[in-house]
C-alpha positions as CSV (number, residue, x, y, z in Angstrom):
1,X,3.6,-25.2,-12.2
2,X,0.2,-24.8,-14.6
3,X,-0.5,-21.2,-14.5
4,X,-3.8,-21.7,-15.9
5,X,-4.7,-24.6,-13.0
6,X,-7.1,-23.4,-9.6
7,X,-6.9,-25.5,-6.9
8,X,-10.5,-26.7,-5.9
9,X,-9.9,-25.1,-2.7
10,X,-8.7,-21.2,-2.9
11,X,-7.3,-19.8,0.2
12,X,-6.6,-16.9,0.7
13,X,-3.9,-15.3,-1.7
14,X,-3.7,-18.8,-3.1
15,X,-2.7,-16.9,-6.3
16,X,0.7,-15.5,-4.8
17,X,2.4,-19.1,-5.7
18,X,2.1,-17.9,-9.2
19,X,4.5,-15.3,-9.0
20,X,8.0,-16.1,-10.3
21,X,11.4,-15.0,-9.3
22,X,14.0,-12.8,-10.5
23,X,15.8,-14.7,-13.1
24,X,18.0,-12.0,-14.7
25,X,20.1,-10.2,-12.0
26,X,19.9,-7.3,-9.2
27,X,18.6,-4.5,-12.0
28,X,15.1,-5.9,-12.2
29,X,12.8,-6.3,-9.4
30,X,13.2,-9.1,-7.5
31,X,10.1,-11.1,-8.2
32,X,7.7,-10.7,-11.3
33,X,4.0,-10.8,-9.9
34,X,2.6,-10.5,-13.6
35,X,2.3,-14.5,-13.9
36,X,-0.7,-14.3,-11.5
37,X,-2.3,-12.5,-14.6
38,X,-2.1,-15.0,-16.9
39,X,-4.5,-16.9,-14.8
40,X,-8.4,-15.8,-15.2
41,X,-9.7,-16.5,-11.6
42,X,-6.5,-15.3,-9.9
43,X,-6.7,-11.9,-11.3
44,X,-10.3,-12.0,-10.4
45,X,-9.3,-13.0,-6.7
46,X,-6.1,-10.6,-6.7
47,X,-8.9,-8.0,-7.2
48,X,-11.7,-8.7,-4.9
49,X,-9.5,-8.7,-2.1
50,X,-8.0,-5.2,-3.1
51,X,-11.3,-4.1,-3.2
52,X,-12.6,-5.4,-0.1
53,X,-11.4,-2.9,2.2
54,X,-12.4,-0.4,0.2
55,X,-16.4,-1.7,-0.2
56,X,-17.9,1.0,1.8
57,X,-15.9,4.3,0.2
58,X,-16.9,6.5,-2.6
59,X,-14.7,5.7,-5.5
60,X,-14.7,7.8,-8.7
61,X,-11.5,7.0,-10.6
62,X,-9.2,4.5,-10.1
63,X,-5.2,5.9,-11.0
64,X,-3.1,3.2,-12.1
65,X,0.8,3.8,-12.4
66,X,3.1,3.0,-15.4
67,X,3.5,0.3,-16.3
68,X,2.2,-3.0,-14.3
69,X,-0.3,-0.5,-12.2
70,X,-2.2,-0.5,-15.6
71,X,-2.9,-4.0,-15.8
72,X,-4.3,-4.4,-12.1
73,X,-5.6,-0.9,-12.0
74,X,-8.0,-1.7,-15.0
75,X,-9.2,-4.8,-14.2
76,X,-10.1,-2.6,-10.6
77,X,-11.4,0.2,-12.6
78,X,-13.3,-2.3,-14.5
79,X,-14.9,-4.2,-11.7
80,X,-16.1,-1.1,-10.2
81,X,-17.5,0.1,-13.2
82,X,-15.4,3.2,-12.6
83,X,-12.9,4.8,-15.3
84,X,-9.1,4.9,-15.6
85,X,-6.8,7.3,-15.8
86,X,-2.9,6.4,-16.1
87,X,0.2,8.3,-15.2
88,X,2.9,7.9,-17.2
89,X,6.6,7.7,-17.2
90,X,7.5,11.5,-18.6
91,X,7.7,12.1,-22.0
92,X,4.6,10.1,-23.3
93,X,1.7,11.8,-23.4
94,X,0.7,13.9,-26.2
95,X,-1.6,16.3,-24.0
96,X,-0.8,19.1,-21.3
97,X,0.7,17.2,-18.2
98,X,1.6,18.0,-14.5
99,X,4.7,16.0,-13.6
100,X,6.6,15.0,-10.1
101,X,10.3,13.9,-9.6
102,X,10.2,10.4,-7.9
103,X,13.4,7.5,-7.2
104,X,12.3,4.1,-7.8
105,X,13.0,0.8,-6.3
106,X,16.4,0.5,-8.1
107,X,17.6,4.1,-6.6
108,X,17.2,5.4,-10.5
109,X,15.8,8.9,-10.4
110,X,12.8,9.5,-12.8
111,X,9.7,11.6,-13.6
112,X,6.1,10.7,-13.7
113,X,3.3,12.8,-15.9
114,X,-0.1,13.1,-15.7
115,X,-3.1,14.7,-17.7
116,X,-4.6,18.1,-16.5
117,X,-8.0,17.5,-17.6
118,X,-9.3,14.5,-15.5
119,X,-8.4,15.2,-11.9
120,X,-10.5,18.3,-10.2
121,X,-11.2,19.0,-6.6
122,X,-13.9,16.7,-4.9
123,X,-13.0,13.4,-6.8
124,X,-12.1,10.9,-4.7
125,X,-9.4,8.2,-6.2
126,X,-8.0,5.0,-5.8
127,X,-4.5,4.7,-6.6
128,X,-3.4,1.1,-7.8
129,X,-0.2,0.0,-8.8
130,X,1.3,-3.9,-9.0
131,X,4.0,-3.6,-6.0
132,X,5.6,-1.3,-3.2
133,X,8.4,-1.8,-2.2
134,X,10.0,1.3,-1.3
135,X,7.5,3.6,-1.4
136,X,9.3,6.4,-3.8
137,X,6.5,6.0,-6.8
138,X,3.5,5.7,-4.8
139,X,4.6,8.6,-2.9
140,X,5.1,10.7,-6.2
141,X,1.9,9.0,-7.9
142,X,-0.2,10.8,-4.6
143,X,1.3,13.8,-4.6
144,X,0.5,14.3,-8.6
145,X,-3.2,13.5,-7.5
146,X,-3.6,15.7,-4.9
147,X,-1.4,18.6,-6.4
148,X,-4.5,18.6,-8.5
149,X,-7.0,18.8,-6.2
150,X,-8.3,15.4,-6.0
151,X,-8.7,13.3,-2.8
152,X,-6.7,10.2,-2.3
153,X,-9.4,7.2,-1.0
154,X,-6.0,4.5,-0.6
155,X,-3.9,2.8,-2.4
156,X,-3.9,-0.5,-3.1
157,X,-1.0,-3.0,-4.7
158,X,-0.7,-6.8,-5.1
159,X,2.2,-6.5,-1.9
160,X,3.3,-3.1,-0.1
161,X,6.8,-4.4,2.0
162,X,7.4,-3.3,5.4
163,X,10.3,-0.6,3.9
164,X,10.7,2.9,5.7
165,X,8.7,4.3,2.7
166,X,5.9,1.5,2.6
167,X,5.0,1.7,6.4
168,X,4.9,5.6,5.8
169,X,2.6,4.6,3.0
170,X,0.4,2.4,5.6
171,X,0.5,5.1,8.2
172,X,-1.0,7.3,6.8
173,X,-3.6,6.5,3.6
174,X,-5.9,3.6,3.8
175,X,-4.5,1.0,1.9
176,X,-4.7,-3.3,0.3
177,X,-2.7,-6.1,-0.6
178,X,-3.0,-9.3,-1.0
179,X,-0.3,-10.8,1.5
180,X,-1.6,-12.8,4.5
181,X,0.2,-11.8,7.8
182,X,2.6,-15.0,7.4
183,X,3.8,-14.1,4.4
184,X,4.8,-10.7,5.8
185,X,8.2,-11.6,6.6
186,X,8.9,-13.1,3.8
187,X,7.7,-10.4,1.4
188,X,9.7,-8.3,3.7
189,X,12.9,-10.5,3.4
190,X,12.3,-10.4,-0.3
191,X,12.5,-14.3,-0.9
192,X,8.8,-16.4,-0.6
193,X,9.6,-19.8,0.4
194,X,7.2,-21.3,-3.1
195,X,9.9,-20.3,-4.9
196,X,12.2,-23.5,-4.5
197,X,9.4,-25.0,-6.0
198,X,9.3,-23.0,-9.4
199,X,11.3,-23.9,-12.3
200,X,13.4,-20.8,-13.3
């Protein structure tokens, strides 16, 4: 599959087909979503749509997660004309932090950092990171944010799965993805049906 092709006709999350799937074994994630990236007018879709529920809220600061968030939260932050602020796996910022325990998707317990001097009571955020599947780092990403005062708008991510932690996520913050309701299932079963058509 060209990465760099558009169909003339783009339906809705037409970009999801450029996704690719796990090649390298159970440690990694099971798809890598990062392909859609390569292609100009998908990450331009990708982002519109995560922004469209969000088109009548007060953003200040879009919060992108380490690492992937950083990629789709800037081009967000960037289409809003609103700055960035990352947070950081512990241990690689050079400033005063305020850090949070978190597990990730492969059950490895870690620890997240984030600047003191950004975040203040009254700012409203928009969280963005590239996929949710359990729930455990956007969990910990929120509760750094509003440790420090700030207000959470939603969260947004190019899929959030129907886990235990990702329908607490969607119960309770207003949130975006990209995945139309038929794809749910799939997303949820971790295996999308374009991938017997990609070349590993």
């Amino acid at each position: 599959m060209d990465v760099l092709a558009v169909p003339q006709k783009r339906e809705e999350g037409w970009y999801l087909s450029l996704m690719a799937p796990n090649t390298k074994g159970p440690k990694y994630a099971w798809l890598d979503p990062s392909r859609l990236y390569c292609n100009s007018q998908a990450l331009s879709d990708c982002v519109k749509d995560l922004l469209r529920p969000f088109q009548n809220e007060i953003i200040d600061l879009v919060v992108g997660i380490d690492a992937m968030g950083f990629i789709l939260g800037s081009a967000v932050a960037i289409t809003l004309g609103k700055g960035f602020l990352a947070i950081r796996k512990a241990g690689h910022l050079c400033v005063q932090t305020y850090t949070q325990d978190y597990t990730d998707y492969s059950g490895r317990d870690k620890l997240m950092e984030l600047r003191l001097d950004v975040l203040k009571p009254g700012l409203r955020v928009l969280i963005v990171d590239q996929w949710i599947e359990t729930g455990g780092t956007m969990k910990a990403a929120i509760k750094l944010v509003e440790d420090l005062g700030a207000t959470v708008v939603g969260i947004a991510a190019v899929a959030i799965e129907n886990s235990e932690g990702g329908m607490w996520l969607k119960e309770r913050y207003k949130y975006s993805h990209c995945i139309p309701n038929e794809l749910q299932s799939q997303i949820d079963g971790q295996y999308l049906e374009f991938f017997n058509n990609i070349d590993g």
